[in-house]
C-alpha positions as CSV (number, residue, x, y, z in Angstrom):
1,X,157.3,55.3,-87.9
2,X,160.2,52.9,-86.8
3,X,163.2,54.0,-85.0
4,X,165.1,53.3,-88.5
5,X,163.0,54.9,-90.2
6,X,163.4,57.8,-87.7
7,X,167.4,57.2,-88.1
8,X,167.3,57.9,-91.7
9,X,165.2,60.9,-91.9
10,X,167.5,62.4,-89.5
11,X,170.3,61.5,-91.5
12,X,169.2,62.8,-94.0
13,X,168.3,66.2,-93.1
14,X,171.3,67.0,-90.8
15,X,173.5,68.2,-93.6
16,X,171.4,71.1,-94.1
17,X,169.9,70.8,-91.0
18,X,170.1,74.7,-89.5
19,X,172.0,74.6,-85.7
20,X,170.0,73.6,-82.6
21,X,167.0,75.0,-81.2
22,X,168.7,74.5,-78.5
23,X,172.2,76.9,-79.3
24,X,169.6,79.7,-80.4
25,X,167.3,79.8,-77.8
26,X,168.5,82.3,-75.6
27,X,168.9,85.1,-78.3
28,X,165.7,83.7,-80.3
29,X,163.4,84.2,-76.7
30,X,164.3,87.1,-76.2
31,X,163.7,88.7,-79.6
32,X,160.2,86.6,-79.2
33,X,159.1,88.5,-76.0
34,X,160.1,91.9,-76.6
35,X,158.7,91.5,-80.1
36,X,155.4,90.3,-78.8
37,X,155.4,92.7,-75.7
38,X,155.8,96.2,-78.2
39,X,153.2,94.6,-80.1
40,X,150.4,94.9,-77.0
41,X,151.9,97.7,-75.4
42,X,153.2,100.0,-78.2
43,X,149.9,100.2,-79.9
44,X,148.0,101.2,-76.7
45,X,149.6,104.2,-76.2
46,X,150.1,105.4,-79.5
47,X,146.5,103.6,-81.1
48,X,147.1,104.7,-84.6
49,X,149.6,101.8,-84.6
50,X,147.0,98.8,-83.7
51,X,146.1,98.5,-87.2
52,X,149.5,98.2,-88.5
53,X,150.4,95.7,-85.8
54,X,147.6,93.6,-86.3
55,X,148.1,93.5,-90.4
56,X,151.9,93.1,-89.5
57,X,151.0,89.6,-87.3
58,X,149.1,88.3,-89.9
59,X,151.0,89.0,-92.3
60,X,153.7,87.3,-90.4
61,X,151.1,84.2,-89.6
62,X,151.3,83.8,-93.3
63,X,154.7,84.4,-94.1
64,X,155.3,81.5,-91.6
65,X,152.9,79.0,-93.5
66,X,154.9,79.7,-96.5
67,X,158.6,79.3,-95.2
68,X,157.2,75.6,-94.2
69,X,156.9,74.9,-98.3
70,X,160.9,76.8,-98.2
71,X,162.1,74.2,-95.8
72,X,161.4,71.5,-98.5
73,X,162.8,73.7,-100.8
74,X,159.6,74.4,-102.8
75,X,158.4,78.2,-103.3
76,X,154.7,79.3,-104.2
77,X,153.9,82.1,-105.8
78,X,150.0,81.6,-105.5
79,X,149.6,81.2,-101.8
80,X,147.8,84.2,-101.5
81,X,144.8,83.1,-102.6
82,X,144.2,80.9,-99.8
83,X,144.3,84.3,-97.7
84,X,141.4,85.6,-100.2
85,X,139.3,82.3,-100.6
86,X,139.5,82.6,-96.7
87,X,138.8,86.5,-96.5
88,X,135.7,85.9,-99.2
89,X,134.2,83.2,-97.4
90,X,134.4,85.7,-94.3
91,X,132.8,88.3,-96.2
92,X,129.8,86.0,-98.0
93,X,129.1,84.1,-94.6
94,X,129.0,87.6,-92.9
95,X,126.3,88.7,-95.2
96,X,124.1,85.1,-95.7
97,X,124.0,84.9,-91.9
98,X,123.6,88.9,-90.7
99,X,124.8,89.1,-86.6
100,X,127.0,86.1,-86.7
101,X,130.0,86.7,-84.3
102,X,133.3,87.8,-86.4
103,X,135.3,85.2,-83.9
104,X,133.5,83.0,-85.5
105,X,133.5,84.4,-88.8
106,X,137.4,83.9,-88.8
107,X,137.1,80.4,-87.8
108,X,134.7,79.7,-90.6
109,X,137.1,81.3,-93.2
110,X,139.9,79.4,-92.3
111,X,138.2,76.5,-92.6
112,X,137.3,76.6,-95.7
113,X,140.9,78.1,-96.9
114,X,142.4,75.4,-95.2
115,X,139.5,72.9,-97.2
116,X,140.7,74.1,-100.4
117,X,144.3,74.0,-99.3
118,X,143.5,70.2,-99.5
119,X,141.7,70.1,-102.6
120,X,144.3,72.1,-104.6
121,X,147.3,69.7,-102.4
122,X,146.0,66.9,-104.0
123,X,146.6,68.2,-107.4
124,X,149.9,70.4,-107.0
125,X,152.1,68.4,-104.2
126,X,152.7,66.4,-107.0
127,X,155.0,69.0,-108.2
128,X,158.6,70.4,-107.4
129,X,160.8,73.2,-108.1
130,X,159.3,75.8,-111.0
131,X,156.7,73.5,-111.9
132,X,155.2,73.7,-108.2
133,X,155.7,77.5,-108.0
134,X,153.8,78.2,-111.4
135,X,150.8,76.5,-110.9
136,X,150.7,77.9,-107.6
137,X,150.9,80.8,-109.6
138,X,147.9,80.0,-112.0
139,X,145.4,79.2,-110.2
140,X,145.9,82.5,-107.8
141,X,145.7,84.7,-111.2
142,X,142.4,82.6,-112.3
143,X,141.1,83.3,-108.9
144,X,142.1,87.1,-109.1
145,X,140.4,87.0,-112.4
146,X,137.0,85.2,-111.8
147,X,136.4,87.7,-108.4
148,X,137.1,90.8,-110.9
149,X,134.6,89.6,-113.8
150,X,132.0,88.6,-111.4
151,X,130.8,91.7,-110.6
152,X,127.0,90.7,-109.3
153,X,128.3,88.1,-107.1
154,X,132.1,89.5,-105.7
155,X,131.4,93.4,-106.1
156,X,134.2,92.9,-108.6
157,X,137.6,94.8,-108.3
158,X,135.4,97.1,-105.9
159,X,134.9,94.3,-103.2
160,X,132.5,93.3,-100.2
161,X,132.3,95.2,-97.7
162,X,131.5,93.1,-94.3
163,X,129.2,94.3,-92.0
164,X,129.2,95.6,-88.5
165,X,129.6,92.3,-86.2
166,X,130.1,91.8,-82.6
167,X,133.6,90.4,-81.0
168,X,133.1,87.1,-78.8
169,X,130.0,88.5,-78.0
170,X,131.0,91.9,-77.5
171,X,129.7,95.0,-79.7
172,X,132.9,97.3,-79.4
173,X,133.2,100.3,-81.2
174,X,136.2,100.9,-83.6
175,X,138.8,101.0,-81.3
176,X,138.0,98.5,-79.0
177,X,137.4,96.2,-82.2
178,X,140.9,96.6,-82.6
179,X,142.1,96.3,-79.4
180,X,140.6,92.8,-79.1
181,X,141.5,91.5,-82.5
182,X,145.2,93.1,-81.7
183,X,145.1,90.6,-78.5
184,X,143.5,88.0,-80.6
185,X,145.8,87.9,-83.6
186,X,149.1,87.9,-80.8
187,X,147.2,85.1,-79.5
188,X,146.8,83.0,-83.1
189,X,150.4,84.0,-83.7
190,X,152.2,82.7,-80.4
191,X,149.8,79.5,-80.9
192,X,151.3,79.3,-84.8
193,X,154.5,79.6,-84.0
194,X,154.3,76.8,-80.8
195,X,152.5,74.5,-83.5
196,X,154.8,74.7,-85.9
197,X,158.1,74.9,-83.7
198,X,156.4,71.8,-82.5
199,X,155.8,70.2,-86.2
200,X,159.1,71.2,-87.7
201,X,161.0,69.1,-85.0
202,X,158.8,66.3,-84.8
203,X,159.3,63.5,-87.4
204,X,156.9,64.5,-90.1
205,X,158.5,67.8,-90.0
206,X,162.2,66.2,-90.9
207,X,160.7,64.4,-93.4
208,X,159.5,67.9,-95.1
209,X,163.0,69.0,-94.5
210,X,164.3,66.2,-96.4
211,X,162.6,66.5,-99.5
212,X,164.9,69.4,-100.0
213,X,168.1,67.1,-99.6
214,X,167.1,63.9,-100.9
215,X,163.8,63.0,-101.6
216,X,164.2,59.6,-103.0
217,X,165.6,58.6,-100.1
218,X,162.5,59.0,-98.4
219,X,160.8,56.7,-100.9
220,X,163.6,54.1,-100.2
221,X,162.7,53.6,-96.4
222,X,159.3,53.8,-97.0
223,X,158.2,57.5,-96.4
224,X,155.4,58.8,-99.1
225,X,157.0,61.9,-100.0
226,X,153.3,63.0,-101.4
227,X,151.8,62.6,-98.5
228,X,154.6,64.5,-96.3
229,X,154.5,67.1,-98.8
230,X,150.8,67.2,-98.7
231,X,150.8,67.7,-95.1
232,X,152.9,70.4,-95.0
233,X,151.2,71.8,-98.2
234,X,147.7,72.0,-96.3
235,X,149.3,73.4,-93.2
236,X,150.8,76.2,-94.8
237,X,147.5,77.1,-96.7
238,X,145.9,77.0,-93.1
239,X,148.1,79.9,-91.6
240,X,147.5,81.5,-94.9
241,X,144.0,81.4,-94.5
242,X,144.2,82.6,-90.9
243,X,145.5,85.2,-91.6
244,X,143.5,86.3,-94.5
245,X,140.6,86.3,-92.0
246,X,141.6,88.0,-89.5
247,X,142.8,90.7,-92.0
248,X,139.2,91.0,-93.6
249,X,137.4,91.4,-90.1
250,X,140.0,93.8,-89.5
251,X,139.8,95.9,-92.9
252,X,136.0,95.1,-93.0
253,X,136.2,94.9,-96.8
254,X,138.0,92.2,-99.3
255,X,139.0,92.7,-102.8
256,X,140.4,90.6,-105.4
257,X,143.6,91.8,-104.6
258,X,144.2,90.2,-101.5
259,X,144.7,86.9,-104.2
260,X,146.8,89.1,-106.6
261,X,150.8,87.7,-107.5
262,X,151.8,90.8,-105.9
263,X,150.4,89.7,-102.9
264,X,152.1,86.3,-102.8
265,X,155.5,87.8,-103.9
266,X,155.5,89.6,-100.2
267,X,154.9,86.6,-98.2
268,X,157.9,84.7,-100.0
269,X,160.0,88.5,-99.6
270,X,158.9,88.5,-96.2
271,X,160.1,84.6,-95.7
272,X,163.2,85.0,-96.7
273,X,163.6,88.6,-94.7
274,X,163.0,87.1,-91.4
275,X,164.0,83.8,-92.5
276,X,162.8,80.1,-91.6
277,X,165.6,78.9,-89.1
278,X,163.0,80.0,-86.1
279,X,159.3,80.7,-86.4
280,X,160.0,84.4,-84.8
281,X,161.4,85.1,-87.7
282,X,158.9,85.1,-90.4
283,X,156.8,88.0,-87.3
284,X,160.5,90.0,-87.6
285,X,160.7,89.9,-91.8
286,X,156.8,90.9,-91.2
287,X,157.2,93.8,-88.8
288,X,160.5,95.3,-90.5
289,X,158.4,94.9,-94.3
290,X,155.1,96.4,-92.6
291,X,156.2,99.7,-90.9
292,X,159.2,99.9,-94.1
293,X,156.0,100.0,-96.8
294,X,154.1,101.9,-94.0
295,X,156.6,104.8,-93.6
296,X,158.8,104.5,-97.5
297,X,154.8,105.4,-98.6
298,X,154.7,108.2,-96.9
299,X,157.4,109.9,-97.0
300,X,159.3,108.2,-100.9
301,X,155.7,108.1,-102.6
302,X,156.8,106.9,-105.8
303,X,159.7,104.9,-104.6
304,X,158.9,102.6,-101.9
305,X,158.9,99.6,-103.4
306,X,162.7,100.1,-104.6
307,X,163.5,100.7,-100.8
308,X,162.3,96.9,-99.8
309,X,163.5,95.7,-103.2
310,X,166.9,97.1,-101.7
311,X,166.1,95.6,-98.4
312,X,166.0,92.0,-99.9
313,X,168.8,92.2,-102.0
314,X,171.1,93.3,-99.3
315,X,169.9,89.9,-97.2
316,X,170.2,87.6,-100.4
317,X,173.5,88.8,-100.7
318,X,174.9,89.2,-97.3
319,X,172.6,87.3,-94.9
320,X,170.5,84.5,-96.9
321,X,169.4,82.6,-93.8
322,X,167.5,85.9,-93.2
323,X,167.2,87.9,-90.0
324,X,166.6,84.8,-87.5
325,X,169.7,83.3,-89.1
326,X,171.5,85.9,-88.4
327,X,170.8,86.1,-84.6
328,X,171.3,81.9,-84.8
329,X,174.6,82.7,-86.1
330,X,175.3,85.2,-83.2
331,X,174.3,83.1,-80.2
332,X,176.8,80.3,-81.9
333,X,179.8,82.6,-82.5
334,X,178.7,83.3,-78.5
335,X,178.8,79.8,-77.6
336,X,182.0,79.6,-79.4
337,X,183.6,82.2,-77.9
338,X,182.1,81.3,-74.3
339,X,183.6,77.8,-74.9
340,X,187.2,78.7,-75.6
């Protein structure tokens, strides 16, 4: 891309452009290491919590693919099904090739999320606004609904279950499985988070950002806003189907629900709870909606899902840049106030 071209994307994302990486940094690194260093240590004393935490991270690896579609200002409401296509293709692979390792296993079903990530691109990044959203939308019930009727070949709404496998070589029991996918998934999410800090700030990134602000601008300096769009549409449904895996090597069992709408609504809720001015932010909106549903179940049985319904209309109303804009916000009132 030319420096011009450069020039312009960067004009024309500034106006919405959220404040430096830079201004937020000190607050933002801080949150990031004592988040990730509870994660590792937290569970090891108190071990009931390592399946939590490791559902919480991918969750949050997911919830950080989708705010990537948010920063062009595009929602999905079907990318859930990338995190079953990815957790079935674990589960069938696991059973057509008995012993294989479940490292691997999660590589394979990434893969192949991320493959159809590209198929359904081509068709749907053509789309904006509710247009994009509802087909997103489609396509994940049509998926939920052909693993439910298929009963011979899914297990229908019961599931596969995925047999016993061994962990980079490794046969653990059950609780050194989940120690070493816990230290794996921290892993995958600190590597997520670099890559897309990385991608949102390079140029292809801006270009995303600016499909939000002015799109046809893009087309005027030469920038194919399908193919930006595309880009960003397939890397999304990668983290998706990262996470999907790890979560079915960690549950040992996928159902058509991990594709349901329900499913999808959560990774936009958590999205916008942590928010998408810092990739920590989509691992806080994860943790806070994880241990929230994990406790509100147990103890309001009926009525946990109007205590996170309340959750996220608190932050619509009075912090929509989520939680990481809120700490963004903090470290600049700081700067301010340091500067005068």
């Amino acid at each position: 891309m030319s420096k011009s071209k450069n020039s312009t994307v960067l004009a024309t994302v500034d106006i919405s452009r959220p404040p430096s990486r830079r201004r937020c940094a000190p607050t933002m690194t801080i949150v990031a290491f004592v988040l990730f260093a509870a994660a590792l240590i937290v569970p090891m004393s108190m071990t009931w919590l390592k399946t939590p935490v490791i559902f919480a991270a991918s969750l949050g690896i997911a919830a950080l693919g989708v705010s990537i579609l948010i920063r062009a200002g595009q929602v999905s409401f079907g990318h859930a099904m990338f995190s079953c296509l990815a957790g079935y293709a674990v589960a069938f692979i696991s059973r057509w090739w008995a012993g294989l390792d479940s490292a691997v296993l999660i590589v394979c079903g990434t893969v192949f999320g991320t493959f159809c990530g590209l198929v359904i691109g081509l068709f749907v990044a053509r789309y904006r606004e509710i247009f994009f959203g509802m087909l997103n939308l489609a396509l994940s019930m049509v998926l939920f609904a052909v693993l439910g009727k298929l009963f011979d070949f899914t297990g229908g709404t019961d599931g596969l279950q995925l047999p016993k496998a061994t962990f980079l070589g490794m046969a653990l029991e059950r609780d050194g499985l989940e120690t070493a996918l816990l230290i794996f998934t921290m892993i995958c999410a600190l590597a997520a988070s670099y890559f897309v800090s990385r991608y949102v700030e390079s140029a292809a990134g801006k270009s995303l950002s600016a499909i939000k602000t002015n799109e046809t601008r893009l087309e005027y300096v030469g920038i194919s806003t399908y193919r930006t769009f595309l880009t960003g549409y397939v890397l999304s449904a990668a983290l998706c189907s990262l996470s999907g895996a790890i979560f079915a090597v960690t549950q040992g069992l996928v159902t058509p629900e991990m594709g349901y709408w329900v499913r999808s609504g959560e990774l936009v809720f958590v999205a916008i709870l942590g928010g998408v001015v810092h990739p920590v932010g989509a691992f806080l909106g994860a943790t806070i909606f994880e241990f929230v549903k994990l406790f509100a179940a147990a103890y309001l049985t009926d009525t946990w899902q109007m205590v996170l319904g309340g959750v996220l209309i608190f932050m619509v109303f009075f912090a929509p840049m989520g939680i990481s804009g809120l700490l963004v916000r903090f470290d600049a009132s700081r700067g301010n106030g340091a500067r005068q």
